[in-house]
N, C-alpha and C positions, 0 to 999 in steps of 0.2 A: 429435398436433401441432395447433395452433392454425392457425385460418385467416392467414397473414402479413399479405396482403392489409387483412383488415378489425382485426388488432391492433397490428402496426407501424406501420400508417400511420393509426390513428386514435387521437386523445388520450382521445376517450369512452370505447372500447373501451379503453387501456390503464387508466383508472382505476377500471375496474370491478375489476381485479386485482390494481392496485397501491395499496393499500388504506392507505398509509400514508408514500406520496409520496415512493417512492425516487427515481423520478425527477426528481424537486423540487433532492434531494441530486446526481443527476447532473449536471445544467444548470447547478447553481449551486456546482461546485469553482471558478470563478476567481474567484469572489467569496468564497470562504474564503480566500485567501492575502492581498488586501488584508484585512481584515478581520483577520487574525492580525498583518498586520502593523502594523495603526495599534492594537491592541490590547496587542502586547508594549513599546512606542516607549517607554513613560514605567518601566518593571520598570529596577530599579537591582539591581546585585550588582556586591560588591569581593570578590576572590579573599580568604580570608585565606591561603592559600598559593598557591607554586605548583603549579599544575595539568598533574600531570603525565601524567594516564589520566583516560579517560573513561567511567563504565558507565552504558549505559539499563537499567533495570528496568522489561520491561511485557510484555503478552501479549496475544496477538491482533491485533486491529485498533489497538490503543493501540501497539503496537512497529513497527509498519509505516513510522511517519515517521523511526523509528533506524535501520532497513535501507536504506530510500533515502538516506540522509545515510554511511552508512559505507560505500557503495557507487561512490557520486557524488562524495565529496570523498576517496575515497582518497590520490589521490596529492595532498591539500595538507592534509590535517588533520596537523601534528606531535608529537601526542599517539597517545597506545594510546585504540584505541576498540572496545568490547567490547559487546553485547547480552545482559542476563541474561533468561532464560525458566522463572523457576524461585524458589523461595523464599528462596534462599542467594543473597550477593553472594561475589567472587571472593575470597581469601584475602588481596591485594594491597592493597583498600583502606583504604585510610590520609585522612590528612589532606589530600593531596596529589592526592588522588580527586574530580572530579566526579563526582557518582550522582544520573542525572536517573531521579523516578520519576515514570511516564506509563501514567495509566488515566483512562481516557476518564470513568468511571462514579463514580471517586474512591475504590474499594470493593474492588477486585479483592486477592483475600485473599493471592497470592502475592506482589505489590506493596507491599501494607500491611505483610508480614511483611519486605520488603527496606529498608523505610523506619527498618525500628528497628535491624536491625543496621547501617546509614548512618551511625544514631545513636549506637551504641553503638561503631562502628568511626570517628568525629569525622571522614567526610568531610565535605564541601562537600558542598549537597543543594538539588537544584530541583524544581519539580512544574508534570507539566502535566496538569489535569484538567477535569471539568465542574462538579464538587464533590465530594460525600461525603467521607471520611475523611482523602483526602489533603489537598485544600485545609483544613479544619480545622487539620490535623499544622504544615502550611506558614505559617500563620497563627498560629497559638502558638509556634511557633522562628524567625518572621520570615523564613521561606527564600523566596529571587525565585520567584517561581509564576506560571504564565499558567495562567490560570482559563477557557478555552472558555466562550464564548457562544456557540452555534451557532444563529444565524440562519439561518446558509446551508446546516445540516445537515439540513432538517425531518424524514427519513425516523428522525435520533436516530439511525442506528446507528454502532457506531463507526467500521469499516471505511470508512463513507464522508465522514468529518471528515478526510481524506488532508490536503486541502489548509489547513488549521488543524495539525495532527499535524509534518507535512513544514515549512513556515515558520514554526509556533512552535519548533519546536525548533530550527532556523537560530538564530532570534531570540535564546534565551536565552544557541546557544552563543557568539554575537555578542557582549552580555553580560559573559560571558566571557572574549573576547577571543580565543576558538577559530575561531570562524569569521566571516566580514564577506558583509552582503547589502547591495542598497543597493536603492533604491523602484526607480530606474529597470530593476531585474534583474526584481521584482516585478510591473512594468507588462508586462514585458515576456512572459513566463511564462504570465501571465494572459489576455496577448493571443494567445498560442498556443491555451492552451485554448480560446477561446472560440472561434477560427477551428476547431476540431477540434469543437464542440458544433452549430454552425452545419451544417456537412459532415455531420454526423451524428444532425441530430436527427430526430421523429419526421414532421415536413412535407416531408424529404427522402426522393423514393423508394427503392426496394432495390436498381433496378439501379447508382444511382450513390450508395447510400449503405455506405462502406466498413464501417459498425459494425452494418447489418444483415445487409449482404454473410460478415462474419465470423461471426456468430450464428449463422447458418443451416448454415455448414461446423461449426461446434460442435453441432449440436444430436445429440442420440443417439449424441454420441462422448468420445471422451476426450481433453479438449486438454491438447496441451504447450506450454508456451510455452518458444522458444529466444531466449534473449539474451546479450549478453557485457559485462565490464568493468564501465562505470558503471550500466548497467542492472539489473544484478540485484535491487537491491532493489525498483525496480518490478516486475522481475517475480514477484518475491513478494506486491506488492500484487494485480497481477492476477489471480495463480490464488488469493489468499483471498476477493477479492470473487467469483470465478467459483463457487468451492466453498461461500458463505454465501448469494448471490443468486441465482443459478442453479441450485444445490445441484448442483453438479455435480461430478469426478473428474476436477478440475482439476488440472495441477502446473507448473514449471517446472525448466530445465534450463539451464547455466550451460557458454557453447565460454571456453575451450578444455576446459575437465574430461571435455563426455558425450565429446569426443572418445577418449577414451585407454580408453574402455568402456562406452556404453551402447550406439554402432553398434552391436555384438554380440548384445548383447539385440532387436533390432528383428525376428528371425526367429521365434521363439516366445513366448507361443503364435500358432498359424498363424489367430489370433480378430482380432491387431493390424491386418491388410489391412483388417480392416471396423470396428474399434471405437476407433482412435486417427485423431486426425489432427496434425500440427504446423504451429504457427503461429510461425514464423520472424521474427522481430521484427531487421531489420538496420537501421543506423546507417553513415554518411559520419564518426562521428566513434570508431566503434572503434577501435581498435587494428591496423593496417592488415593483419597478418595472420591477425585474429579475422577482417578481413571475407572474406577466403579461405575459412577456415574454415567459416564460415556458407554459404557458396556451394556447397562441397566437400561438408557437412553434409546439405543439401537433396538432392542428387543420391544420396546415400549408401541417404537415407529412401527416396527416390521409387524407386530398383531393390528395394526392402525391399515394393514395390506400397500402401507406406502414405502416406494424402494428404498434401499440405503446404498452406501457405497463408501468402506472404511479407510481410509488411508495410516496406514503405518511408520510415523517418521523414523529416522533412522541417526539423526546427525547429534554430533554427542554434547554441544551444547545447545542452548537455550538460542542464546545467537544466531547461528548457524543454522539452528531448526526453522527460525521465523524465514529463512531465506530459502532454507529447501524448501517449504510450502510454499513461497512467493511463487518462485523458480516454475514448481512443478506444476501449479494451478494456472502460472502466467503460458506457461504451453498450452495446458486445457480451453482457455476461453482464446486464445489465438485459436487452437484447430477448429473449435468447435467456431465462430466467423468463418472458417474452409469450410464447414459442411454447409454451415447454413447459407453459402456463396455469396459473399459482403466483404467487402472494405474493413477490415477492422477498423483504421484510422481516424475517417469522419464523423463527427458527433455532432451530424444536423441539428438538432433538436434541440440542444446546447448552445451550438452558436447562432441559432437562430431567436434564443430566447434573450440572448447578451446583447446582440444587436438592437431587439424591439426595446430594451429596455435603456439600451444606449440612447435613444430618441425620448425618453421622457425623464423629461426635467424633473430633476428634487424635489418634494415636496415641501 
């Protein structure tokens, strides 16, 4: 483990390791959301039908902004909204289908392959990328497309455009006439974040800094992260950023579900007392007896001898929340790559496995 002392609290010492300015990309998520939004403002699209389902087709860090949106707006989206992770779109679409397809890189081979059956199946079709293949596709069939410029991404990875990803896609489904955002939501959002970067950036010590405070209970363990309702999709943001920048054996856990059977599992193996710990992510705006649950939850863990670590959000909406947890965990698994003295950036294993798989032929 890295000295904390001389790499969390010094900008010198973190850029000797962060070789490609992830933290440029942490610092600067509330200036992705404006940014996405004065950016989608002028994109026009008229249904030619109506729109009666919704599918995202994307993978990885490019699908993360349709989990927070399906997560977040459950109870007012009045359409079917679906996530494909996979080469095939659903049997269901028709004309009558949005299929937004979202790849960060424009290239992503399972996306590219959902973009023709779109095609061949005459939905309605949007694109949000940074180029390659898809913005070309989008641009010869005229389809409304938000094209990422990511200034405020420097680090380039995709996992960390959340907040381009999460308000472009608002944006288009806005467009649409699926979903309505309005700047004042945006200012606001973004004023969270920042108050959440401020709290937690690197000139803020560790005893009152809550995102070094939680790195440190992460490090050499296995985090869970627990959330309920509209959070879920964040929390899938943050255990993929945990497990790409961290590289760590990150996951998440969804009350009321681990309720009904993962307690059971917390006894074996008898490795969990020392190698897990949970990070409790509770909200004022769950569902009042998720926040029971959550409470009941903690206690469950903690006779289980396995650590906890609660976080208390603060931000007054639903919105706003999903961003202060992004915010505040996207520093955590940054600092915790400082302790563990790594690159957050590179994801060997990943592009190593695109590569071998770029050499074999289709079946």
């Amino acid at each position: 483990m890295s000295d904390l002392t001389t790499v969390l609290d010094s900008r010198e010492a973190i850029a000797i390791l962060d070789k490609s300015n992830m933290l440029g990309s942490v610092e600067s998520l509330h200036k992705q959301l404006s940014h996405a939004w004065e950016a989608t403002e002028k994109i026009e699209f008229a249904p030619s039908a109506k729109i009666t389902q919704v599918v995202v087709a994307g993978m990885g860090g490019s699908a993360l902004g349709a989990d927070v949106i399906k997560s977040l707006y459950k109870t007012e989206l009045d359409v079917s909204f679906d996530i494909v992770r996979d080469y095939s779109l659903p049997a269901y679409v028709s004309e009558n289908t949005l299929v937004i397809l979202a790849s960060y890189s424009g290239t992503t081979e399972e996306i590219v392959a959902c973009a023709q059956e779109a095609i061949d199946k005459k939905a309605q079709i949007m694109v949000i990328a940074a180029g390659g293949t898809l913005i070309e596709l989008a641009e010869k069939h005229h389809w409304a497309h938000y094209q990422i410029d990511p200034t405020y991404n420097p680090s380039a990875q995709p996992r960390m455009a959340i907040g381009y990803a999460v308000f472009g896609m608002i944006c288009l489904l806005g467009k649409a006439g699926i979903l309505s955002l309005t700047k004042a939501e945006v200012d606001q959002v973004a004023g969270v974040i920042q108050t959440t970067v401020e709290a937690s950036g690197v000139e803020v010590p560790q005893e009152s800094n809550p995102a070094k405070l939680l790195a440190y209970a992460m490090y050499d363990k296995r985090p869970i992260f627990v959330i309920a309702g509209f959070l879920e999709g964040a929390g899938h943001v943050v255990a993929n950023q945990c497990n790409e920048n961290a590289k760590a054996y990150a996951d998440y856990k969804v009350i009321p579900e681990l309720n009904h059977h993962l307690m059971e599992g917390l006894r074996f193996p008898s490795s969990n007392k020392s190698t897990h710990v949970f990070v409790l992510i509770n909200s004022a705006l769950y569902h009042p007896r998720c926040q029971v649950r959550m409470k009941l939850t903690q206690t469950i863990i903690e006779a289980n001898h396995i650590e906890t670590m609660k976080l208390e959000l603060q931000a007054p909406t639903k919105l706003a929340q999903v961003f202060e947890t992004i915010a505040l965990v996207g520093f955590a698994g940054f600092y915790l790559s400082m302790i563990e003295g790594i690159d957050p950036s590179p994801i060997p294993f990943v592009d190593t496995f695109k590569d071998e798989l770029a050499k074999v032929k289709s079946m």
